[in-house]
TORPADREN-84297 format. One record per residue: x, y, z of N, C-alpha, C in turn. Coordinates in Angstrom, 2 decimals. Example, Ala and Ser with C-alpha at 12.3 -4.5 7.8 and 13.67 -1.06 7.14 Angstrom:
REM residues 2
n_px, n_py, n_pz, ca_px, ca_py, ca_pz, c_px, c_py, c_pz
13.19, -5.69, 7.80, 12.30, -4.50, 7.80, 13.20, -3.30, 7.80
12.85, -2.25, 7.08, 13.67, -1.06, 7.14, 12.90, 0.03, 7.87
END
This chain:
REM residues 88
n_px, n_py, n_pz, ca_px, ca_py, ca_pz, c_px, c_py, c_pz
0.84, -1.17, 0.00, 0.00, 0.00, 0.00, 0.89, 1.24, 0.00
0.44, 2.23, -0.61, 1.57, 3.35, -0.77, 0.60, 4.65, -0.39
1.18, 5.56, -0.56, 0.80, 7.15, -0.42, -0.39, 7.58, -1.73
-0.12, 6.57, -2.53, -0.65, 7.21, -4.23, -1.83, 6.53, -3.70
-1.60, 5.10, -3.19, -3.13, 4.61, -3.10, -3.90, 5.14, -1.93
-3.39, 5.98, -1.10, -4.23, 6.69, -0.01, -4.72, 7.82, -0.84
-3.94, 8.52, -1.64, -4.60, 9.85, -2.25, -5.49, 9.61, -2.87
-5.52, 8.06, -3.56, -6.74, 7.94, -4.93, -7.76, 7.47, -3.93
-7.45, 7.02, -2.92, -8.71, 6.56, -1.76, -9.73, 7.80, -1.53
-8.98, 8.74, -1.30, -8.93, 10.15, -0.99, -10.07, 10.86, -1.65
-9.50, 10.79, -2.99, -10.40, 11.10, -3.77, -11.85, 10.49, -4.68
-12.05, 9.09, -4.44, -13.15, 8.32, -4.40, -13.64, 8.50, -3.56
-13.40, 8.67, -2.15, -14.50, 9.44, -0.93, -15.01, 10.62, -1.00
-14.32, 11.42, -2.06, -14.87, 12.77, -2.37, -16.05, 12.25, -2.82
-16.05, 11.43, -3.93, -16.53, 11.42, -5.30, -18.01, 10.92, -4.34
-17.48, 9.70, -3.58, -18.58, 9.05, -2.98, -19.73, 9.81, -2.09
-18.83, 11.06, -0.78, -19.32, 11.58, -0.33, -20.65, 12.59, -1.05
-20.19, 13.48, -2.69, -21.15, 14.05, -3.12, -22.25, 13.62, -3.64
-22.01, 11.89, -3.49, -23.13, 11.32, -4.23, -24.46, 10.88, -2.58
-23.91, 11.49, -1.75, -24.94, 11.25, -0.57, -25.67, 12.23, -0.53
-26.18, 11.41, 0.34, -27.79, 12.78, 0.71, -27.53, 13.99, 0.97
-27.58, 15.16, 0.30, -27.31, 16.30, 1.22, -28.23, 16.74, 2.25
-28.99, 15.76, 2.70, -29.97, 16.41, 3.55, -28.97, 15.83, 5.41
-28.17, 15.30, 4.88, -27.51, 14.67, 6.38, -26.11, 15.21, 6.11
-25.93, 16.47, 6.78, -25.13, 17.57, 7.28, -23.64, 16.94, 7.79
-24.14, 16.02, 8.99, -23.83, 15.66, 9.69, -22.87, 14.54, 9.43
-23.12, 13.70, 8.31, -22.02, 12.54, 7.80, -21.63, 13.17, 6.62
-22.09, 14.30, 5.93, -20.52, 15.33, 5.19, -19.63, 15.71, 5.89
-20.16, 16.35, 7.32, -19.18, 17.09, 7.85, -17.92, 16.11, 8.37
-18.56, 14.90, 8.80, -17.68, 13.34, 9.55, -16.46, 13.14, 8.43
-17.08, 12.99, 7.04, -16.59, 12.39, 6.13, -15.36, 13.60, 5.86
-15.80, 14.81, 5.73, -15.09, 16.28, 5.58, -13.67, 16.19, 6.61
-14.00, 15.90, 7.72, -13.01, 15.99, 9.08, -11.88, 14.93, 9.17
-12.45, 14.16, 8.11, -11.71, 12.70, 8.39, -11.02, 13.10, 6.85
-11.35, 13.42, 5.96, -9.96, 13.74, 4.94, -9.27, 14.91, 4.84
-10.02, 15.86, 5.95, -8.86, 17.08, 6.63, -7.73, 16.15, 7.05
-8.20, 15.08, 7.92, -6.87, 14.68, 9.39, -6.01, 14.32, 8.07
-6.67, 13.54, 7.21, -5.52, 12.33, 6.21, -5.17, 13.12, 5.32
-5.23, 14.66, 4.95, -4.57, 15.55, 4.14, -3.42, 15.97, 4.97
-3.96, 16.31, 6.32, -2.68, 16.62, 7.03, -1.60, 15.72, 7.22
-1.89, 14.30, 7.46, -1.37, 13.17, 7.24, -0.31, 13.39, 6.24
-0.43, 13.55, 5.20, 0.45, 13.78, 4.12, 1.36, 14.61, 4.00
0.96, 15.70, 4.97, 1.68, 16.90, 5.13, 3.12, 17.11, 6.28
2.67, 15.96, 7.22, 3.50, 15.39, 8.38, 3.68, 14.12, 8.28
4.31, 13.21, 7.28, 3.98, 11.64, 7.01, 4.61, 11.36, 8.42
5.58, 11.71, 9.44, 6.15, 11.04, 10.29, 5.44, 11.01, 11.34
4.21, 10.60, 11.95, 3.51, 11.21, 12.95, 2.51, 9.75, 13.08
3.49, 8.78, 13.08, 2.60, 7.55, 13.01, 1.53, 7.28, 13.85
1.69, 8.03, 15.46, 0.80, 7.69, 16.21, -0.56, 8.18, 15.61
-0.70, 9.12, 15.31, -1.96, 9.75, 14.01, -2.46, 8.56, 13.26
-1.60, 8.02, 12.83, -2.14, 7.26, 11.65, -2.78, 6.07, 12.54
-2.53, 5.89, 13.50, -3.35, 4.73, 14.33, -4.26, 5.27, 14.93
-4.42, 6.31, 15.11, -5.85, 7.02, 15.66, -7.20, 7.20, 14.45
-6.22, 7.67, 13.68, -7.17, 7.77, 12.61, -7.78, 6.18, 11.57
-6.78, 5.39, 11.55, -6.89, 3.98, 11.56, -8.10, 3.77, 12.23
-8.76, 3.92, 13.65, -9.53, 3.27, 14.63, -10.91, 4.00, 14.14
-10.50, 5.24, 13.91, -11.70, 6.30, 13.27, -12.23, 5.79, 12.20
-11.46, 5.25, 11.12, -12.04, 4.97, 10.19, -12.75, 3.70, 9.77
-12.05, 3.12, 10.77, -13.05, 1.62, 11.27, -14.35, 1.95, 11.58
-14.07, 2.69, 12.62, -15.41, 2.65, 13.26, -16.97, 3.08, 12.51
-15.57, 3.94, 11.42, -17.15, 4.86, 10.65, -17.31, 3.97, 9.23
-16.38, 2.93, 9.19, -16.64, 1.52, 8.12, -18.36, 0.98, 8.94
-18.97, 0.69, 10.14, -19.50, 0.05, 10.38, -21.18, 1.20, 10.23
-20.90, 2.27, 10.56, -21.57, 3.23, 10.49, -22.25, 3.54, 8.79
-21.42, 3.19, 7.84, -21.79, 3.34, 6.69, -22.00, 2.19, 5.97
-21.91, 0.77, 6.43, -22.09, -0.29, 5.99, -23.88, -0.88, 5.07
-24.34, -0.22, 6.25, -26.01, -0.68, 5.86, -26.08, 0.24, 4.64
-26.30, 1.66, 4.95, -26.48, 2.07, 3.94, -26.14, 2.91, 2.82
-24.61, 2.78, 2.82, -23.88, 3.54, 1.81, -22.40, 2.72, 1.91
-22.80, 1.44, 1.45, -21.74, 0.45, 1.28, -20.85, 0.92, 0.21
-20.94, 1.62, -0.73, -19.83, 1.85, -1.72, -18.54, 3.05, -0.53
-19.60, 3.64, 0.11, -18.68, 5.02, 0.74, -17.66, 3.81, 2.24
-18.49, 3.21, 2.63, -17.79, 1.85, 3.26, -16.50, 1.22, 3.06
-16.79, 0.75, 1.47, -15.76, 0.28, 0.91, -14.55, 1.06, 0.68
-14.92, 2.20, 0.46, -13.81, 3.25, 0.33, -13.13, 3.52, 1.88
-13.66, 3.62, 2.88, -13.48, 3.80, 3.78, -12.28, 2.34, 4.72
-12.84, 1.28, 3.87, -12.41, 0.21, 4.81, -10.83, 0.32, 4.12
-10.98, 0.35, 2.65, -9.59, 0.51, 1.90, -8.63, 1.23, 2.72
-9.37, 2.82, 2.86, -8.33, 3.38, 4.07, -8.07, 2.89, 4.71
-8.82, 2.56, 5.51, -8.18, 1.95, 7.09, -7.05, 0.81, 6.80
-7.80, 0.15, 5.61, -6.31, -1.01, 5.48, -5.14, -0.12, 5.09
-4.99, 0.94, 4.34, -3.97, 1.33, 4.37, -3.39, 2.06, 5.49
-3.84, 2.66, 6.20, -3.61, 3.48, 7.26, -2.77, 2.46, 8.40
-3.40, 0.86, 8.31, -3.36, 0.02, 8.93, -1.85, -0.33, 8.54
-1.29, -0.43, 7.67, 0.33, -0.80, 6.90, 0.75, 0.00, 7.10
0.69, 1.75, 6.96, 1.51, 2.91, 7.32, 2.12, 2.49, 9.47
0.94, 2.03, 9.77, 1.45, 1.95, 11.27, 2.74, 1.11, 10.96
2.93, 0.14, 10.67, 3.99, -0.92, 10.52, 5.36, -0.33, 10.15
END
């Protein structure tokens, strides 16, 4: 897993995020906050403990989007697996 495949992750969650409801504020803004942290990520690659925090974050919000916005899921779980190899 590399840096290129976190950015293209990156940017399929964009893609994914505009295709949601805009009536729920509330999981743009989640989705918004969480590719702030992993932009900054990029910006400080040495800051591994980050990347395991944000690792746990993005799990958690894999289970949260599972029922019903499994494509934004999938994108999400990808991260975490990568986020998950950056710890290593």
């Amino acid at each position: 897993m590399s840096r290129q495949e976190l950015h293209d992750l990156l940017a399929q969650l964009e893609q994914e995020r505009n295709l949601l409801d805009p009536v729920n504020q509330e999981q743009h803004q989640r989705l918004d906050e969480l590719v702030e942290s992993l932009e900054q990520q990029k910006v400080y690659p040495d800051d591994f403990d980050q990347y395991s925090v944000l690792a746990t974050q993005v799990s958690e919000m894999v289970a949260e989007y599972e029922a019903n916005h499994p494509s934004v899921a999938a994108v999400l779980n990808g991260i975490a697996r990568v986020l998950e190899n950056f710890k290593v």
